[in-house]
N, C-alpha and C positions, 0 to 999 in steps of 0.2 A: 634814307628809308630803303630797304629790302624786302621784295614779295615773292615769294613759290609759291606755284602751285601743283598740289600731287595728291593722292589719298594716301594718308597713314594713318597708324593706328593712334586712339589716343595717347597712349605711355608712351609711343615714341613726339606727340606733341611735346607731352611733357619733358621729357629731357631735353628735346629739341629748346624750351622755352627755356629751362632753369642754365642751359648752355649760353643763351645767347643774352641774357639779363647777366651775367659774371660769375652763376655758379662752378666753381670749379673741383668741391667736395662735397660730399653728400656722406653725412654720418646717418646709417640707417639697420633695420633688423626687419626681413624679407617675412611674408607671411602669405597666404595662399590670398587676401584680395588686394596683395601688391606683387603676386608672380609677373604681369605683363610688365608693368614697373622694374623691377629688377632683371627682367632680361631685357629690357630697353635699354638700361644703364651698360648694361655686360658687353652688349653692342656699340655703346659709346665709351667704353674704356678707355681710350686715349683723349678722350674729352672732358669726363668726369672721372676723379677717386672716388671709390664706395669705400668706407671704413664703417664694418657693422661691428657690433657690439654686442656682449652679451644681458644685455635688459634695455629696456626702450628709455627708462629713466636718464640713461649715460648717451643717450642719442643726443639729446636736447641742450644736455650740458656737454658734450662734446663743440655742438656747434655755437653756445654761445662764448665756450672760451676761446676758439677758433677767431669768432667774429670782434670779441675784445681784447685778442693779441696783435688782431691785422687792423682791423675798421674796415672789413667788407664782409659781406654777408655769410653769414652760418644759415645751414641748410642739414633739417634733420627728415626722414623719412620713416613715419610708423603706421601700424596696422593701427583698425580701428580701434571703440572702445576701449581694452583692459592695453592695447598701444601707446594710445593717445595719452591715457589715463595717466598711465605708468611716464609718460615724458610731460606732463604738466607740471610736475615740478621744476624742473628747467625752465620753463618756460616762463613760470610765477617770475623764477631768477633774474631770468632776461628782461622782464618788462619790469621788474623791482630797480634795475642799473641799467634801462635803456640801452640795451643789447638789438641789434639787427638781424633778428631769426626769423627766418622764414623755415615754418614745421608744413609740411605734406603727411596727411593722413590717408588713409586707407575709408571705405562707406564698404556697407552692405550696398548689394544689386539694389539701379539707381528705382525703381520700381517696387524696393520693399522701403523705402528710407522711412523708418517712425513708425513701423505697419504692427508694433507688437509680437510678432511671430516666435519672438525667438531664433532669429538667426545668428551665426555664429559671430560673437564680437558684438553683435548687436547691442546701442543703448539706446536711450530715446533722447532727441535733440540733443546730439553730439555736436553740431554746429555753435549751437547753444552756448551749451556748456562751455567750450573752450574761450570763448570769448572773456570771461572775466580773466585771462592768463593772458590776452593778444590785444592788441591794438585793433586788429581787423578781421576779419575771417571770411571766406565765400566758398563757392561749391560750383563745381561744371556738372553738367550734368549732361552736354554733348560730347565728343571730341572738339570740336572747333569749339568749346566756351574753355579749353587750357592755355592757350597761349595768351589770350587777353586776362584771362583770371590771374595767372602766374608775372603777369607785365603790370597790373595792378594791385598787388599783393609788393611786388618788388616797388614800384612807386611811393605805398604806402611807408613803406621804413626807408625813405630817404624824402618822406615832405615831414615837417612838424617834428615833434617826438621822434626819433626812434625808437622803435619797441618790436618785439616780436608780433609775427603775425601769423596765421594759419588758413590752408586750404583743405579742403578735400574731393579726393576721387574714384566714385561708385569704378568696381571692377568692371563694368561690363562699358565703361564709359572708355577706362583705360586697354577695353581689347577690341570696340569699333575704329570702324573706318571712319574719317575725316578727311574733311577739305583742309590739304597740309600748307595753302593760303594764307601768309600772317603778316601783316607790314609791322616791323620795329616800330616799337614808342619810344621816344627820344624820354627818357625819366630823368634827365639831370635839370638842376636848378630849382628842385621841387621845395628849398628851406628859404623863408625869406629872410632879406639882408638886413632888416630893421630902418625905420624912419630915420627918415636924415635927419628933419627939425628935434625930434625926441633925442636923438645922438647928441649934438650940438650943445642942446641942455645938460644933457648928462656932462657933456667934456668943460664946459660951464662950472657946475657946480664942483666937480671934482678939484678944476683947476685954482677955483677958489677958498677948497678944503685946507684945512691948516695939519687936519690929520687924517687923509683919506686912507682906505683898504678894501683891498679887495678880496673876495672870499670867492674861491673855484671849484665850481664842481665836476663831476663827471663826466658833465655837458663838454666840456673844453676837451679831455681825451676824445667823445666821440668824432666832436667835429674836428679834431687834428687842428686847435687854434695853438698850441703852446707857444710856439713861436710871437704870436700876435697877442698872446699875456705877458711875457715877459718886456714884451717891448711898450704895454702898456705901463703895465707897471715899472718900469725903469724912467719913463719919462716923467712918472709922476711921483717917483721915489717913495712908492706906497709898497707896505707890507702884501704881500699875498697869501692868506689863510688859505690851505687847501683840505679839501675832505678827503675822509680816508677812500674815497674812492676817485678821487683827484690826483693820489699820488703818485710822482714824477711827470703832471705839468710842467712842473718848475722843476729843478735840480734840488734837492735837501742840501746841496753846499752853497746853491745862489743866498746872498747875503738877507735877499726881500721875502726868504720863504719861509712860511711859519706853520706850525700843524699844533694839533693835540690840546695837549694842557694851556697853550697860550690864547686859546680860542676865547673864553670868557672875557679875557683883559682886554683882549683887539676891539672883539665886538663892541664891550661897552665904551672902551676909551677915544672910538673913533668917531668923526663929526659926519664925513660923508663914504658910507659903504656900496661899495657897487659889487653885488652877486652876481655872477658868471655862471650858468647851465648848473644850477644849484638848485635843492627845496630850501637852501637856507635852514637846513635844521641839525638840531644838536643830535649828541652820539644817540640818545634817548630816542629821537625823534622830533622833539616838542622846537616850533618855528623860536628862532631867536629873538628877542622882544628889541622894540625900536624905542629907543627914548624919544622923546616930545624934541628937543632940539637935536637931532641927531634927520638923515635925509637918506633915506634907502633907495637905490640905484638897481634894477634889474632888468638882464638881458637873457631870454630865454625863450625855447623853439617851443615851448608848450604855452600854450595863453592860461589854462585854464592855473598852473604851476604858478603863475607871474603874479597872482593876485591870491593866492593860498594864502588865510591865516592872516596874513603880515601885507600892508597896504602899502606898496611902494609909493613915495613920489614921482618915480618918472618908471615906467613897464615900459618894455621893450621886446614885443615877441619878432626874434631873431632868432639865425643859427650865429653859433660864437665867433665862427672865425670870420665872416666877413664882418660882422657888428663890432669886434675889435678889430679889424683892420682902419676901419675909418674911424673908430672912435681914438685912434691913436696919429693918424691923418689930422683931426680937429684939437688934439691936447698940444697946450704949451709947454713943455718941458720946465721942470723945475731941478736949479742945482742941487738943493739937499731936502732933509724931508725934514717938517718939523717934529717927527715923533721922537719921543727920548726915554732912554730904558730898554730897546728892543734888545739889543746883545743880553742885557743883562734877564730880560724874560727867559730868551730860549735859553741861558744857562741855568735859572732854576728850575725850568723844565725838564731838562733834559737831566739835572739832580734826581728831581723827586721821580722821573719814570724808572733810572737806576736803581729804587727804593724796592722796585717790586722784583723779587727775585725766586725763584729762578727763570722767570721767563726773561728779564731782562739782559740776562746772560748769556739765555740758548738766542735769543732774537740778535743780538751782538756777533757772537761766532756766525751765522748764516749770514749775513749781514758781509763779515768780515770772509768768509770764504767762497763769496759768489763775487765774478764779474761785473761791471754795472749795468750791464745788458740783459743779465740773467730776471728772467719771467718769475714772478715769486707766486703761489696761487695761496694765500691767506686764509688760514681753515677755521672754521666752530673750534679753538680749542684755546688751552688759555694761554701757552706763548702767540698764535693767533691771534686771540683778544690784544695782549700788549703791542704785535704789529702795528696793528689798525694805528696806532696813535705812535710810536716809539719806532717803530720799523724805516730808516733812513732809503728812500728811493731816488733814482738819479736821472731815472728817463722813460719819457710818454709809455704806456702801454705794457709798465714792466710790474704792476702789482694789480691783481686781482680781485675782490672780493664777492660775500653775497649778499652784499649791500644791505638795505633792509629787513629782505626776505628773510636770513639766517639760517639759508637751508644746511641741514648737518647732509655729508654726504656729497654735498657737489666738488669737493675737494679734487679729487683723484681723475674723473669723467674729463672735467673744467683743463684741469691739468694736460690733459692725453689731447683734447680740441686745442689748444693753446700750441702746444708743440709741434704738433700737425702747420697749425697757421706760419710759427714761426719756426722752422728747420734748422735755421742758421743761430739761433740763441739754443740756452741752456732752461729747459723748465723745471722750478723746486714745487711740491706742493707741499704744503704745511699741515700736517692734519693730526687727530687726536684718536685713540682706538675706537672709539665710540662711532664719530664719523664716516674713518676708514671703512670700516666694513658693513656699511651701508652699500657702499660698492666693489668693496673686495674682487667681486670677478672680471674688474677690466682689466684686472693684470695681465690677465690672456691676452683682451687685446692690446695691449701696450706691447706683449710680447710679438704674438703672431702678423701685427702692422709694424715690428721695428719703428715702437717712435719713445725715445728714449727719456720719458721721464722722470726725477728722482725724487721720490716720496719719501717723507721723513714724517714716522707715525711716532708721537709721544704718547708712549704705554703706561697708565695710573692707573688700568684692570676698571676703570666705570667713565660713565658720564660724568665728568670729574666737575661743571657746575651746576648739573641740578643736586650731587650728591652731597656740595658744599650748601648749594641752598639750602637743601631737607634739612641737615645738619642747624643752621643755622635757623630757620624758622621756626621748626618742627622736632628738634633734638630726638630725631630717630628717620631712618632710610627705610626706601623702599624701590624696588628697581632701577638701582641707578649703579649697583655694583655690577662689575662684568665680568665672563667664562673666556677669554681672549685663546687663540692658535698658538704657539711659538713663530711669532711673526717671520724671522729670519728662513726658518726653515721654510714658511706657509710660500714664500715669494720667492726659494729657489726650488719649490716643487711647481710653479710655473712657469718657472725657466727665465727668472729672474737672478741680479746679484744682489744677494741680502747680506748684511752687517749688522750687527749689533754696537751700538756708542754710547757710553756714561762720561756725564758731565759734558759743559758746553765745551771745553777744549776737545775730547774726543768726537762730539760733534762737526767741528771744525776739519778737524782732520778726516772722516769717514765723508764729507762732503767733497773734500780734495781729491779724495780717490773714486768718488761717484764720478766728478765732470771728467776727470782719465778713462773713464769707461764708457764706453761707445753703446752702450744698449740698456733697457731700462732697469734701475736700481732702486730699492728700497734700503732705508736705513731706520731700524729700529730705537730711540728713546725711551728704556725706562724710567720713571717719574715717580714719586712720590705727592703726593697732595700738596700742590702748589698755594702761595701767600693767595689771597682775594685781589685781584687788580680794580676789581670793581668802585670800593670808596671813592678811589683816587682817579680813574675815568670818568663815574657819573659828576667830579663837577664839574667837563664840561657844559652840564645839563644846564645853569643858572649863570646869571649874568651878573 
């Protein structure tokens, strides 16, 4: 524990705090009642990066790709109201995939908060509000209520859940004097390691399984267990089903790993499944149904998630990686497995994903012209969609998505936080023209921060599946064609390098010359109206 004591100003609290809890970047967009704020930060330059942006929206999704390419915390900074506003869709993102974001906003003076008046930015119960997008939210309303609000804000995204959380602070809060007096909160060990005697069971019935599997979710990227799934699953010679927001827990070349289309046959044909930091649910959404002699296994940090829908036999609210650590401590290793047909599932798996074309062919070439290190950011679009399930990943923290939520647009922001986190890898983002320029203007900052990374926009001129929906429902369109830039041109008038590539092979190739290029590149895909992937994904939906 460490205590000073000094007068400063709030905003220098605050930096002071967000410093010494592990912030080390701050994606943020400066506004008159975060001026104290952002000259605190300028002050601290060699303590915190500011990376601002041009819309508040690309704050949030900045730091939560940031915080899902490292596993530490993303930190975005916006003005109140139409700020805030504009970054809750990041946010929805982050608490959609259990993201570690901590958002600081901006208040009107702390003596109008709610008062009607009409102040600038003003809304009413902004605290409020943000709360269905956060795990948690609170408010100082002294100088001395930042340090402890920002030491409990960071506490909250490392007990339970992780999920995004939010504070905020009145200007006049961040330009008073305080008592610059703070003793450190020790916040580690805040996830518990789950019951022993419940483990014990669970390693029990597993070890008496004839066809156990295990199905991993997201859970296992945040808590950094990969290690301790694979060593669970090797000892028990169990399949491990992973979600597309799972992928590269396991290696897609380890022999135990299984995704996608095989999902329906594991689930049904196995006797005892144990789900890992998972909802347990299909591409759809809808919880995977439990046969009557069939024993579902769940270890997971949210209690309220462990009993969603589908009634385990044995819950386990735990964080993953010490819960598999001892649960792999208490299994007896078995020499083979008794499942039979696996080889032969993933190869007609991996047949019928072939089937869909041309996404299976652009996802193939990217695939085949990235390192296995390279950060892939998984967009709204429909070589996207085939990722999700087709896309082969080889290591923790290297594919992205927007999980539930489906936000079009986070693509690009996600991407630019991501590459930030990670310097030493290569980030691709995936996205559709639709999507793209929802945020189009972060190419600026991509440029003006030097942070190198390579967008590949697939050009169809619309929303290329509401436009196949309308088509298909409704045998006539309505807003879903689009007026597109000359992309090429649009991203070397930002001082980007733009290309244009037809067909997956040329795809290939314009990818090889992006990772030889040292500063951020775009590469344009024109497309025509791709096959429906859809048939052939929704059945994972049924068992």
């Amino acid at each position: 524990m460490t205590s000073t004591s000094t007068a400063i100003t709030g905003a220098d609290l605050l930096v002071d705090a967000l410093h010494r809890y592990g912030v080390k970047v701050v994606f943020g967009l400066p506004g008159v009642q975060l001026d104290a704020a952002f000259d605190a930060l300028a002050r601290r330059a060699d303590q915190i990066r500011v990376y601002h942006t041009r819309h508040e929206q690309a704050t949030s999704y900045m730091a939560d790709g940031y915080a899902r390419a490292c596993g530490e915390l993303g930190c975005c900074l916006v003005v109140p109201g139409p700020g805030l506003l504009n970054a809750m869709s990041g946010l929805a993102t982050a608490h959609a995939c259990s993201s570690p974001v901590l958002c600081v906003a901006g208040q009107v003076p702390s003596d109008q908060i709610d008062s009607g008046r009409g102040l600038l930015h003003e809304i009413p119960h902004q605290l409020e509000m943000v709360r269905s997008v956060v795990k948690w939210s609170g408010r100082a309303m002294r100088p001395d209520e930042v340090p402890p609000l920002i030491a409990e804000a960071v506490r909250q995204t490392r007990t339970g859940r992780p999920r995004p959380v939010a504070v905020e602070v009145p200007p006049d809060v961040l330009e008073a004097l305080g008592d610059g007096g703070h003793t450190s909160m020790n916040l580690d060990g805040g996830r518990p390691s789950g019951d022993h005697a419940s483990l014990e069971q669970a390693a029990s019935l597993l070890g008496r399984a004839e066809r156990p599997l295990i199905v991993a979710g997201g859970g296992v990227l945040q808590s950094g267990s990969w290690d301790e799934l694979a060593e669970v699953a090797e000892l028990l010679q169990a399949p491990v089903l992973v979600s597309s927001n799972a992928k590269g827990a396991m290696s897609a070349r380890h022999p135990l790993v299984f995704e996608g289309l095989t999902a329906p046959h594991l689930v049904k044909a196995a006797d005892v499944i144990l789900a890992v930091g998972t909802r347990f649910a299909t591409l759809g959404g809808s919880r995977w149904r439990v046969q009557s002699d069939q024993r579902l296994l769940r270890i997971d940090a949210d209690p309220e998630e462990l009993v969603r829908d589908v009634r385990p036999a044995i819950a386990v609210e735990a964080d993953a990686k010490p819960a598999l650590g001892l649960l792999a401590d208490l299994i007896v290793p078995r020499s083979a497995t008794a499942w039979r047909g696996l080889d032969e599932l993933r190869r007609r798996s991996r047949e019928e994903l072939a089937t869909v074309e041309p996404q299976a062919s652009f996802g193939a070439a990217i695939r085949r012209a990235l390192p296995d290190d390279a950060i892939v950011i998984d967009g709204m679009t429909q070589v996207g969609y085939w990722c999700r399930v087709g896309f082969p990943v080889y290591e923790p923290r290297t594919f992205i998505t927007a999980g539930y939520q489906g936000t079009l647009g986070f693509e690009l922001p996600t991407g630019l936080g991501a590459q930030v986190a990670r310097p030493d890898r290569r980030v691709v983002v995936i996205a559709g023209d639709g999507g793209f320029m929802f945020n189009v203007q972060e190419l600026a900052t991509a440029v003006q921060h030097d942070i190198p990374v390579i967008t590949v926009v697939f050009n169809d001129n619309g929303y290329g599946n509401v436009r196949r929906m309308q088509r298909q429902r409704f045998g006539r369109l309505i807003a879903s064609d689009l007026h597109n830039p000359d992309f090429v041109k649009l991203a070397e008038s930002f001082g980007l390098k733009g290309v244009r590539a037809y067909e997956p092979e040329g795809l290939a190739s314009a990818l090889a010359e992006a990772l030889d290029h040292a500063g951020p590149s775009l590469i344009e895909v024109p497309v025509g109206e791709m096959a429906d992937p859809w048939p052939l994904l929704m059945r994972m939906r049924t068992t």
